[in-house]
LOMARFI-664016 format. One line per 3 residues: number of its first residue (from 1); for each residue x, y, z of N, C-alpha, C. Coordinates in Angstrom, 3 decimals. Layout:
<kezas>
NUM = X,Y,Z,X,Y,Z,X,Y,Z; ...
</kezas>
This chain:
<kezas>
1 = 109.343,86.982,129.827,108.931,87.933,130.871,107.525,88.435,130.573; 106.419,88.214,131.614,104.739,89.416,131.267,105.206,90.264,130.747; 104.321,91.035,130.453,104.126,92.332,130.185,104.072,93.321,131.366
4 = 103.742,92.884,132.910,103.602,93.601,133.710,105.765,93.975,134.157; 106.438,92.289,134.322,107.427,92.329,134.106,108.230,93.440,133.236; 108.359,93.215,131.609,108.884,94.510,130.907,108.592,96.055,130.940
7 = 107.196,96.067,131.513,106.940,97.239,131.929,107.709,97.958,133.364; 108.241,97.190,134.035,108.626,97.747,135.401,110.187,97.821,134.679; 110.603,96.667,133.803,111.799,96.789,133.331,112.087,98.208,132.696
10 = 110.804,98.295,131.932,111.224,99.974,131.266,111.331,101.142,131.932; 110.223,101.391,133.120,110.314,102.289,133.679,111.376,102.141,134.572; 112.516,101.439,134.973,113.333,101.208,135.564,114.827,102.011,134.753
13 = 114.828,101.474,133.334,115.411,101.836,132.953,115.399,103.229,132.643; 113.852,103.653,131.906,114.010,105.748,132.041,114.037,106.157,133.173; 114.003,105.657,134.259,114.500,106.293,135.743,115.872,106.607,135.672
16 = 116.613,105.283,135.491,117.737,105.416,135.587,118.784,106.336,134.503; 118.072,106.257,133.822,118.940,107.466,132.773,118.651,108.810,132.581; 117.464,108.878,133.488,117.107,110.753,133.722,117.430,111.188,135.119
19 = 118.560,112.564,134.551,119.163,112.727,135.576,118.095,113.700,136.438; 118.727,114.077,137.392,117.539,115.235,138.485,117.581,116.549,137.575; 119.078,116.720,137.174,119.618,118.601,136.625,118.333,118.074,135.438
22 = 118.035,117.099,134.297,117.307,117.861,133.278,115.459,117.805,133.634; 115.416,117.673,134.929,113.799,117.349,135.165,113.874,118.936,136.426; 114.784,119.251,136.715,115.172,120.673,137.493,114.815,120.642,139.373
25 = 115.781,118.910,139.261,116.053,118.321,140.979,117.417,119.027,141.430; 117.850,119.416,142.322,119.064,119.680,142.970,119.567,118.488,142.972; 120.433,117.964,142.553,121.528,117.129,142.548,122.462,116.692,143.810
28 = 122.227,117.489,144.741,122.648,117.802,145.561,122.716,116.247,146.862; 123.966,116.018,147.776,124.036,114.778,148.601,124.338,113.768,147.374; 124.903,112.867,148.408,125.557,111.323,147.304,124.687,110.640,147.037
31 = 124.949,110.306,145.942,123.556,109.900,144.940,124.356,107.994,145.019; 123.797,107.143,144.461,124.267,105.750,144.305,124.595,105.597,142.702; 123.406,106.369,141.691,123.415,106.435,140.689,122.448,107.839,139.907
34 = 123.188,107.875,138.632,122.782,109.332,138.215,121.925,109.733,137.971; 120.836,108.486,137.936,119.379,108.628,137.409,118.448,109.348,138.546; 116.628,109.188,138.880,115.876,109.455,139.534,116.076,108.624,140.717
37 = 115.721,108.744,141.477,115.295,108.124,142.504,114.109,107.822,142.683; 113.480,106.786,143.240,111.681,106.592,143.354,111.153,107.565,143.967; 111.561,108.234,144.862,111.217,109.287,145.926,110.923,110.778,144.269
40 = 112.111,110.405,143.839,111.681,111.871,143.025,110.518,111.894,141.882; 111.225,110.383,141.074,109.830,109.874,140.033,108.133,110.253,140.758; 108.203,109.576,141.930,106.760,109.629,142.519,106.202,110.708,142.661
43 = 107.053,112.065,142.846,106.753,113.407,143.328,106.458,114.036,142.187; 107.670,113.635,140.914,107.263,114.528,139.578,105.779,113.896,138.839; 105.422,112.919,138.737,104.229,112.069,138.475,103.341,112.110,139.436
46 = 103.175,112.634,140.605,102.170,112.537,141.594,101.354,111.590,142.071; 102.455,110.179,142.440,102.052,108.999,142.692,102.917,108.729,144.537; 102.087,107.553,144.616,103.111,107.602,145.535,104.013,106.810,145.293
49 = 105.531,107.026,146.310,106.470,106.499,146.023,106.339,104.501,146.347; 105.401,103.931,147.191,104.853,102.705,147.642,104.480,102.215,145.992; 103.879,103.237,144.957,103.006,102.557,143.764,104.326,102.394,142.398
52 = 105.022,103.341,142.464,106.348,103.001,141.793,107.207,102.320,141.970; 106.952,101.662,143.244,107.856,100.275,143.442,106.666,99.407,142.940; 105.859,99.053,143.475,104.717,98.055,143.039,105.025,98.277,141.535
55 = 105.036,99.142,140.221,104.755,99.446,139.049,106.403,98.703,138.658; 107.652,98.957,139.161,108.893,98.386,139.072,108.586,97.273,138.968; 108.098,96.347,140.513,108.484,94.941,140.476,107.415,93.788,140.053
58 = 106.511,94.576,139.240,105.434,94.398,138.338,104.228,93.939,139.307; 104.225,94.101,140.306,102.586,94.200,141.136,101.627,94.856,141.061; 101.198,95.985,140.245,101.003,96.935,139.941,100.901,96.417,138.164
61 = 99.302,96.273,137.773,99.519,96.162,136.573,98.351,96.875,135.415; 97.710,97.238,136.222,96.729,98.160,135.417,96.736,99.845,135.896; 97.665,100.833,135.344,97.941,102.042,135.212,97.218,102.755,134.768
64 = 96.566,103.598,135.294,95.410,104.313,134.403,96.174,105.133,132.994; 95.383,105.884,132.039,95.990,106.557,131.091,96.524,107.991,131.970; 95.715,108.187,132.833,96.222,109.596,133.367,97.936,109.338,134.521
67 = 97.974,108.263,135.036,99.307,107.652,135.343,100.483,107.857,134.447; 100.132,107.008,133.290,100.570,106.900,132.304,101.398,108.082,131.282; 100.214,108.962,131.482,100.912,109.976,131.077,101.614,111.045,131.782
70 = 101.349,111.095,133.225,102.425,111.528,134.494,103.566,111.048,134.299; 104.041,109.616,134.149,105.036,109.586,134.337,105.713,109.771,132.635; 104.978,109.483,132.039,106.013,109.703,130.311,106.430,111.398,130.575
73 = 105.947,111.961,131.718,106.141,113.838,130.872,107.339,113.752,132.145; 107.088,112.823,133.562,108.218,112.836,134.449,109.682,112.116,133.822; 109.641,111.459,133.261,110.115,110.637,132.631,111.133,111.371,130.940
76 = 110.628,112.578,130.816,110.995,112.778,129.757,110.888,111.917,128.373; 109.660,111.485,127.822,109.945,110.386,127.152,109.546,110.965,125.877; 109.797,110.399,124.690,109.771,111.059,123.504,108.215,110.263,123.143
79 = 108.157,111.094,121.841,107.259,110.203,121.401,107.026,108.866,121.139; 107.491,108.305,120.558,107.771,106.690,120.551,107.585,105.717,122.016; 108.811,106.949,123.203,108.721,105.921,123.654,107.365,105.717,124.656
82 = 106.631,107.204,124.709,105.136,107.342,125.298,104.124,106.209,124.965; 104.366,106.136,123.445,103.803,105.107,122.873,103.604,103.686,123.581; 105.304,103.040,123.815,105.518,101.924,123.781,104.874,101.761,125.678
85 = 105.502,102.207,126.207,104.655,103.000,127.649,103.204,102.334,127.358; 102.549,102.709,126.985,100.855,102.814,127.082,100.845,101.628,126.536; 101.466,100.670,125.843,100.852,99.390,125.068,101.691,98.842,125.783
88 = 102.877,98.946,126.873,103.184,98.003,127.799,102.234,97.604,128.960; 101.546,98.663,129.166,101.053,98.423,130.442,99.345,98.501,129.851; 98.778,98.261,128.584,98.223,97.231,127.899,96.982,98.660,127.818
91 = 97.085,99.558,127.903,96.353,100.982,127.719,96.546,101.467,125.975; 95.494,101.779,125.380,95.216,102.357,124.270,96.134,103.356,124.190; 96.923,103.554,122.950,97.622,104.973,122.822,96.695,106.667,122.309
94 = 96.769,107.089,123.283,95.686,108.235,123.073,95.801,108.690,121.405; 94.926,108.799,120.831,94.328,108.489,119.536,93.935,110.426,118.642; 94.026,110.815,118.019,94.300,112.437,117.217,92.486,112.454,118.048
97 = 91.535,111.949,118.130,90.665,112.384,118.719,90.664,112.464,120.069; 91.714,112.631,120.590,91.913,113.270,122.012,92.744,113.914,122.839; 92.587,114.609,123.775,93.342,115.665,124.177,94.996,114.746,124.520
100 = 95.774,115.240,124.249,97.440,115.205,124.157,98.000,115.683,125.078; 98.731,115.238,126.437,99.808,115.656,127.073,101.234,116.300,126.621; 101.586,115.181,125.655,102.542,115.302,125.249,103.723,116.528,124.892
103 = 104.908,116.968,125.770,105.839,118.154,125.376,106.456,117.544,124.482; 106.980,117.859,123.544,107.374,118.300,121.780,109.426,118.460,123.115; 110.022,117.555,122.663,111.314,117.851,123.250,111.804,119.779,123.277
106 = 111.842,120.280,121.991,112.198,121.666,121.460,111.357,122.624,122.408; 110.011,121.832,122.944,109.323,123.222,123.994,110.006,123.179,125.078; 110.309,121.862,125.451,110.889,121.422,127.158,112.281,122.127,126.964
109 = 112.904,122.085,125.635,114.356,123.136,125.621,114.316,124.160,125.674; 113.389,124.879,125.238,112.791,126.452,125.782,112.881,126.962,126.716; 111.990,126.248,127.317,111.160,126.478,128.622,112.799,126.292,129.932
112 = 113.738,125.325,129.752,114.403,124.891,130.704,115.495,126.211,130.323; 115.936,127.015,128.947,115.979,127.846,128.814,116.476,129.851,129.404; 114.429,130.022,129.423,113.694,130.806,129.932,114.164,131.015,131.727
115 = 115.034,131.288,131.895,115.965,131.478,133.256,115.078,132.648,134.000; 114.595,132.529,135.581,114.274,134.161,135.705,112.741,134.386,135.143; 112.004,133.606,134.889,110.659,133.481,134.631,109.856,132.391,135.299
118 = 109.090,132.700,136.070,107.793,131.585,136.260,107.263,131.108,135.184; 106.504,129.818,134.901,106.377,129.282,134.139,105.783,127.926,134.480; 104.549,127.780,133.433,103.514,126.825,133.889,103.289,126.246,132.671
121 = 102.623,124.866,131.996,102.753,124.401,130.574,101.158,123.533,130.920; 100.137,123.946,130.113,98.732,122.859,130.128,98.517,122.455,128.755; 97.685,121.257,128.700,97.125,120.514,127.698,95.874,121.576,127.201
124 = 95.075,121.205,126.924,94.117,121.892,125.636,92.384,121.669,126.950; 92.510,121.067,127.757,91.541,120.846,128.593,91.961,121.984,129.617; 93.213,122.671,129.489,93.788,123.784,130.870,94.497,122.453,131.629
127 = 94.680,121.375,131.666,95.503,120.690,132.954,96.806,120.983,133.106; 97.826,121.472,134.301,98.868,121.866,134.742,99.447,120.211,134.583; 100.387,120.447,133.503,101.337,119.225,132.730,102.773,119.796,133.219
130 = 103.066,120.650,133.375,104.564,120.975,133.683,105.022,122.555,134.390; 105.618,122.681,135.429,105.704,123.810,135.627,107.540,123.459,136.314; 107.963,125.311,136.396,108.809,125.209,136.479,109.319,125.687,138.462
133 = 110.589,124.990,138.874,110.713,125.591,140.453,110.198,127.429,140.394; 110.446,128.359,139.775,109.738,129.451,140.021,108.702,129.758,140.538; 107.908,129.024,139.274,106.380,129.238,139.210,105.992,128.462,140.428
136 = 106.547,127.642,141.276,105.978,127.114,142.462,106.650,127.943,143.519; 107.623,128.546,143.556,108.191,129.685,144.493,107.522,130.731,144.754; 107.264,131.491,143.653,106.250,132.605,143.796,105.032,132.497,143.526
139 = 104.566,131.493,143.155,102.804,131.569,142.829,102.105,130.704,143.470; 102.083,129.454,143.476,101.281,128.034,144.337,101.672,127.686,145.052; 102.913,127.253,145.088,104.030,126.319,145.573,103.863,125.078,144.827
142 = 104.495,123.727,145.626,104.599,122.679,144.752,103.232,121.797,144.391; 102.967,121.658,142.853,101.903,121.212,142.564,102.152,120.115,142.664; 103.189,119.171,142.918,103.502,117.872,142.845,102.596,117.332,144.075
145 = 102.187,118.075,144.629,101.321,117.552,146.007,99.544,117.683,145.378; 99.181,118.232,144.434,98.066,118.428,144.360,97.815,117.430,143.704; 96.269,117.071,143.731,95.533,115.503,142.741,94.509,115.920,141.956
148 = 94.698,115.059,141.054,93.155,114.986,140.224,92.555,116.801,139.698; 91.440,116.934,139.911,91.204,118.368,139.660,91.655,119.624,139.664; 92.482,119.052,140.484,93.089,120.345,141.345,94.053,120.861,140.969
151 = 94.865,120.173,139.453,95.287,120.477,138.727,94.896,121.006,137.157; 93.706,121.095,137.521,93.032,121.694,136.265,92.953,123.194,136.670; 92.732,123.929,135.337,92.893,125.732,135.700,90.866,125.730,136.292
154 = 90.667,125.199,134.883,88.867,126.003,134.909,88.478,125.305,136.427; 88.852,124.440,136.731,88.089,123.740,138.379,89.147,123.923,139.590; 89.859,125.333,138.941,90.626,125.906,140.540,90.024,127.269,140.217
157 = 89.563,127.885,139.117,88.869,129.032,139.215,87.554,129.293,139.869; 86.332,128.201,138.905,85.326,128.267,139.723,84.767,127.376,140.730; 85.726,126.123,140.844,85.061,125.332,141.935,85.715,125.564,143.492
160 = 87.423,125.551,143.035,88.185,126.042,144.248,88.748,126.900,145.036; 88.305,128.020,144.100,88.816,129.214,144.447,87.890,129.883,145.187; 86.754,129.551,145.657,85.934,130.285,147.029,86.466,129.631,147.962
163 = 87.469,128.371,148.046,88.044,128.105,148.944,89.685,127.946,149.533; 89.870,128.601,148.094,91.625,128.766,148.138,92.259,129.942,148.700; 93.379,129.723,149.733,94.003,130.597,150.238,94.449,132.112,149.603
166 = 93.991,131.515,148.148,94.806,132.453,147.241,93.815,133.611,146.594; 93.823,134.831,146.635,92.887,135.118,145.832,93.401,136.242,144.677; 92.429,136.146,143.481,92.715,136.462,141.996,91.460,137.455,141.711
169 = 92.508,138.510,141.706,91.470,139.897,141.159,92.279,140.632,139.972; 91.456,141.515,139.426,92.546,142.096,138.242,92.282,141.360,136.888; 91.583,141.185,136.078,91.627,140.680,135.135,91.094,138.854,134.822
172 = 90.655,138.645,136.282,89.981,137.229,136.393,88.659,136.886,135.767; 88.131,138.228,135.358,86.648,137.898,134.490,86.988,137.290,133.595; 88.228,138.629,132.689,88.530,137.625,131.374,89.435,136.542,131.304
175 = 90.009,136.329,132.339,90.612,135.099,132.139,89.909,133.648,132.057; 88.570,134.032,132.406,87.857,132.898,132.753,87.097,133.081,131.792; 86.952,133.798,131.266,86.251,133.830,129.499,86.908,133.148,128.722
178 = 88.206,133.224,128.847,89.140,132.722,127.587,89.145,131.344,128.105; 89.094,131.150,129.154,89.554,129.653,129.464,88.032,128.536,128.969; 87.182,129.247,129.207,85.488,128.824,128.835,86.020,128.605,127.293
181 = 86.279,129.858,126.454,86.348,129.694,125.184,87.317,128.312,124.723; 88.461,128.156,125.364,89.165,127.043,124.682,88.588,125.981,125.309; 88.211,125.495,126.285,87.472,124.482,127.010,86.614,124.111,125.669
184 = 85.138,124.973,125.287,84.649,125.336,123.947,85.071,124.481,122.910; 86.007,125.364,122.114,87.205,124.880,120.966,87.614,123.332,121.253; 88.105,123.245,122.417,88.060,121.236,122.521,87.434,120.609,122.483
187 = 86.482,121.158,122.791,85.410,119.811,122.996,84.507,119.520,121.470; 84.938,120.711,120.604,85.238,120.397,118.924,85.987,120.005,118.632; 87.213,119.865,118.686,88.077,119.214,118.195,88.722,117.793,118.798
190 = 88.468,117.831,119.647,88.438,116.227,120.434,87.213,115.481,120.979; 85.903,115.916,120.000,84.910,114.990,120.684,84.973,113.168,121.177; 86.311,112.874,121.080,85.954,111.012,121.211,86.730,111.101,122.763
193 = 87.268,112.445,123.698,87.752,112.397,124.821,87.428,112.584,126.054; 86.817,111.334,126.515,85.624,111.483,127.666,85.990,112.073,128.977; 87.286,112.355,129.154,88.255,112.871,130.209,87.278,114.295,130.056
196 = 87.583,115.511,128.770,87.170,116.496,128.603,85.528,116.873,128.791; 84.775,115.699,128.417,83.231,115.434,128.253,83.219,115.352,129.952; 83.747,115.111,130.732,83.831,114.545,131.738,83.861,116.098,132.808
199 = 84.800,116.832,132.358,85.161,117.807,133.070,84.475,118.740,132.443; 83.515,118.973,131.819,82.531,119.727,131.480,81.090,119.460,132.215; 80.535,118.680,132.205,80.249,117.770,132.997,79.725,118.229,134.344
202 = 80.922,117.848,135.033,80.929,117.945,136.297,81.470,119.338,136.263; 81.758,120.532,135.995,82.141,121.875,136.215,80.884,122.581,136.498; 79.576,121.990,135.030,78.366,122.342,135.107,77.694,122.111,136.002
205 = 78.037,121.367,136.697,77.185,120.722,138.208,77.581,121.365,139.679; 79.838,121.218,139.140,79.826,122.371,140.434,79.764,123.279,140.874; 79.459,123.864,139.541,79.518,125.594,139.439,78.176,126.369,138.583
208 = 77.526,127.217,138.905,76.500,128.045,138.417,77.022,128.862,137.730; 77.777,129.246,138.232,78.949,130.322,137.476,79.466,129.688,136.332; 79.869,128.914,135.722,80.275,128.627,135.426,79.490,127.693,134.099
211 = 78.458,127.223,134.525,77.454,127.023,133.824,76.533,127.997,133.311; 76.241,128.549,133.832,76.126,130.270,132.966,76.957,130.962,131.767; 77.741,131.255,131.881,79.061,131.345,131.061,78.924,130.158,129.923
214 = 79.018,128.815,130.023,78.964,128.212,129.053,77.623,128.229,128.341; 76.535,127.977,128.607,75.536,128.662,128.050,75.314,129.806,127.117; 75.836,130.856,127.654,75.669,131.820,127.161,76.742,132.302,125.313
217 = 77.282,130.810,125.592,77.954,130.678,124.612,79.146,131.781,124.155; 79.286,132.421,125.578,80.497,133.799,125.349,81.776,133.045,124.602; 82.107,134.481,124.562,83.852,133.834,123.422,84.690,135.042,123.875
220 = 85.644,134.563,124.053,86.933,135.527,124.581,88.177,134.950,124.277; 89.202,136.132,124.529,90.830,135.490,123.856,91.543,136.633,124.996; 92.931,135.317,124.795,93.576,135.925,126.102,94.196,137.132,126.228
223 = 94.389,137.824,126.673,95.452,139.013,126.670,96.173,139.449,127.737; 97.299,140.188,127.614,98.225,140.274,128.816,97.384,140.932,129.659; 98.075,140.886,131.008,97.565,141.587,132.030,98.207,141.060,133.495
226 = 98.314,142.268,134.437,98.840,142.273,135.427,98.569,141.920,136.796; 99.203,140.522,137.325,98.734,140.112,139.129,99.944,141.237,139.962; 99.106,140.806,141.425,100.270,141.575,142.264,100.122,140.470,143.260
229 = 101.536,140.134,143.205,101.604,138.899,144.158,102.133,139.293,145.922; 100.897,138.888,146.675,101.898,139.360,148.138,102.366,137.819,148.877; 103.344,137.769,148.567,104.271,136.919,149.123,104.782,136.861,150.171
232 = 104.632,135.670,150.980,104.760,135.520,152.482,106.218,135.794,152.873; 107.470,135.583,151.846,108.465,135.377,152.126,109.103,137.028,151.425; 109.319,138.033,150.135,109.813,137.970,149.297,109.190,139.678,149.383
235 = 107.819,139.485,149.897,106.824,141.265,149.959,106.069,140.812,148.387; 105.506,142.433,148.059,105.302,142.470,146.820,105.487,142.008,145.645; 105.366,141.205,144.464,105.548,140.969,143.408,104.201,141.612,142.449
238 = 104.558,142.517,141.539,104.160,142.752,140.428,104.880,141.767,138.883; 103.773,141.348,138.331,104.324,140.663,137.344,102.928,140.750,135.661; 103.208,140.579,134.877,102.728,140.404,133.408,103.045,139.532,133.516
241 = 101.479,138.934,133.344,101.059,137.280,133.064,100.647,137.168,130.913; 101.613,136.360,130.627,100.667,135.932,129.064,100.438,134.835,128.925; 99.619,134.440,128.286,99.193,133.383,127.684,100.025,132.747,126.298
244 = 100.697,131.881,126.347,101.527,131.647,124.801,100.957,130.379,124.026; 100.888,130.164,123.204,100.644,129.147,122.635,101.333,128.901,121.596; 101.520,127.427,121.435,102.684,126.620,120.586,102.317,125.674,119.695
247 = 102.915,126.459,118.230,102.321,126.537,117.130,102.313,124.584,116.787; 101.336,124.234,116.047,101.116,122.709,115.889,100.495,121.775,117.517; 100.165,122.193,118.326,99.525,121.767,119.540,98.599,122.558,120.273
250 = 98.185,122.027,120.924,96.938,123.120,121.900,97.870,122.973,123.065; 99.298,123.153,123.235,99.616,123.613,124.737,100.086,125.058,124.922; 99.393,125.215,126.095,99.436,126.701,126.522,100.480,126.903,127.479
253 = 101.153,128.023,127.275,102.188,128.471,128.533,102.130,129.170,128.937; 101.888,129.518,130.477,101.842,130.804,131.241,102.632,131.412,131.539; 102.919,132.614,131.171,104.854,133.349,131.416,104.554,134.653,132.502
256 = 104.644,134.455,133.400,105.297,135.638,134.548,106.486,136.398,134.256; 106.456,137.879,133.752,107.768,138.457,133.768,107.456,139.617,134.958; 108.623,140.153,135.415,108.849,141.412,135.788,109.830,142.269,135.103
259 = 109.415,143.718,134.765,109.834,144.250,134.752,111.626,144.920,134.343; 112.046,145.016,133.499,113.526,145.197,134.162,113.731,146.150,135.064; 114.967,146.143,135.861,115.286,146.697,137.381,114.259,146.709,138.149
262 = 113.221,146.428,138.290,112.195,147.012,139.503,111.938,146.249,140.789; 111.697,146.296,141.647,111.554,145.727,142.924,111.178,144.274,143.020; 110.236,143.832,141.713,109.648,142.853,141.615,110.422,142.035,141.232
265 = 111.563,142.430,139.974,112.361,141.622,139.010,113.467,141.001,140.193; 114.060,141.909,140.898,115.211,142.180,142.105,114.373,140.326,143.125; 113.436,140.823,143.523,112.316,139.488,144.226,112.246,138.418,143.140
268 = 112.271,138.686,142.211,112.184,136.916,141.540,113.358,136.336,141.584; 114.371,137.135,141.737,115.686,136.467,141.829,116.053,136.075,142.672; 115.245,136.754,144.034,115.675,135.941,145.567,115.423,134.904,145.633
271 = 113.616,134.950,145.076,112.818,133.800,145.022,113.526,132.496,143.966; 114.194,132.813,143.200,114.969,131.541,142.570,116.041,131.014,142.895; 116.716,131.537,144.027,117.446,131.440,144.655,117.177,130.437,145.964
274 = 116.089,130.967,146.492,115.937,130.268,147.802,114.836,129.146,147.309; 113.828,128.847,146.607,112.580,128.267,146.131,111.807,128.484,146.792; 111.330,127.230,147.117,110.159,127.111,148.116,110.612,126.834,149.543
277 = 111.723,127.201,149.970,112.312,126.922,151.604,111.508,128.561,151.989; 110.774,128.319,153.104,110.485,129.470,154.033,111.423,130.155,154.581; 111.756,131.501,154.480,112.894,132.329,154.942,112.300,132.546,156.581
280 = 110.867,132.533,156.857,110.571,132.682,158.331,109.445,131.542,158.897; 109.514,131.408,159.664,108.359,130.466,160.265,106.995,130.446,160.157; 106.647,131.935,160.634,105.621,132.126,160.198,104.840,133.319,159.228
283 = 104.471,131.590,158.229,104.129,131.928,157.022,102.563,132.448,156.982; 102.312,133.606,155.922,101.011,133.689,155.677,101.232,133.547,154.067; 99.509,133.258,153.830,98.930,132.621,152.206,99.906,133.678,151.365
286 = 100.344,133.181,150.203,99.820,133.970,149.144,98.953,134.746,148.326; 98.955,135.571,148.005,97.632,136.367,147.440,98.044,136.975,146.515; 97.228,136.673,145.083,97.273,136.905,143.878,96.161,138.075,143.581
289 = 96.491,139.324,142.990,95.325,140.673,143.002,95.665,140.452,141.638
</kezas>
């Protein structure tokens, strides 16, 4: 069998043995078998569902690394088998000089856990690697629809956010200090990762703001602090946003709590309840203060 062959063979097979409940699909309607479906693989990896059949029946044979590593984190795949992944489909295995996707199984048990919390998981560049149904209920909605940049934090702060529905006041100076600062910190510690060289780069080009700031060589660190979310569906949300980080990796986790008893805490529970289904028709933006 090619290599393009065993490769569709493999991803065939971690489809089929990851169920929807541990990737956090409703299970829900008669299934044929217990695994993913292409429809869901494509959505958690942000491909389309047309390129995961092509990638199955081996038509489809050069996967980028950023593919690659969509589907190992959709996929649930351990280390090893991330590995074998990237040298099937004939891609370099990302190398200690460069930025790491990779969830550590013990964080993904955490995090699935953490019941009643929004919750977002990035690589060391800020890229949105994993989030949970919450955190798309009450804050973005589903990122599985967004591409390329647009899943990065620092190039939804200063490139997209004069044009995003959403807007972020309250503590957004320093958040964008700290995010400059670790941006910073990587690009020391992973100089051989042209992805990161890349998105520095072009941030400096799309943004003045932003290129200023790096210049100026500021340094900042994260600290708690409070959004107020007005939600189209749900009213008000007040929440404490932190920053966590997990010891032996540069991945960062964003934790939304509310409160105990308060109006807000009472609303995250509706909101996990219903997700992202609209309770009325007509919807207005979200807005993050």
């Amino acid at each position: 069998m090619s290599e393009s062959g065993e490769l569709g063979r493999a991803l065939r097979g971690w489809r089929d043995r990851t169920s929807p409940a541990a990737v956090g699909i409703p299970a829900g309607g008669v299934r044929r078998a217990a695994g993913l479906r292409r429809e869901e693989l494509a959505r958690l990896a942000g491909v389309s569902v047309d390129y995961i059949v092509r990638l199955e029946q081996g038509r489809a044979t050069t996967p980028s690394a950023q593919v690659l590593s969509a589907l190992a984190r959709a996929l649930r795949l351990s280390q090893a088998e991330r590995e074998h992944l990237y040298l099937l489909a004939g891609q370099a295995v990302p190398g200690p000089g460069e930025v790491s996707s990779h969830i550590p199984p013990s964080v993904r048990r955490l995090l699935d856990q953490l019941e009643g919390a929004p919750l977002s998981v990035y690589d060391a560049m800020w890229n949105l690697i994993l989030w949970n149904p919450l955190w798309a209920a009450a804050l973005h909605g589903d990122a599985a629809t967004w591409r390329g940049r647009e899943r990065n934090v620092a190039w939804r702060l200063f490139v997209l956010a004069p044009r995003s529905a959403i807007t972020m006041r309250g503590g957004q100076r320093e958040f964008e200090t700290a995010v400059i600062a670790d941006l910073r910190t990587a690009t020391a510690r992973y100089p051989a990762d042209a992805g990161l060289r890349a998105l520095i780069k072009d941030l400096r080009a799309a943004s003045a703001d932003f290129a200023r700031q790096w210049d100026t060589g500021i340094v900042g660190v994260h600290a708690s602090h409070t959004k107020t979310i007005r939600h189209p569906d749900v009213g008000t949300l007040t929440l404490d946003c932190d920053t966590l980080t997990v010891p032996g990796s540069d991945l960062r986790i964003l934790a939304y709590t509310a409160a105990p008893g308060s109006d807000s805490a009472d609303r995250l529970k509706l909101l996990d309840v219903i997700g992202t289904q609209p309770l009325a028709d007509d919807r207005a933006p979200r807005q993050v203060h």
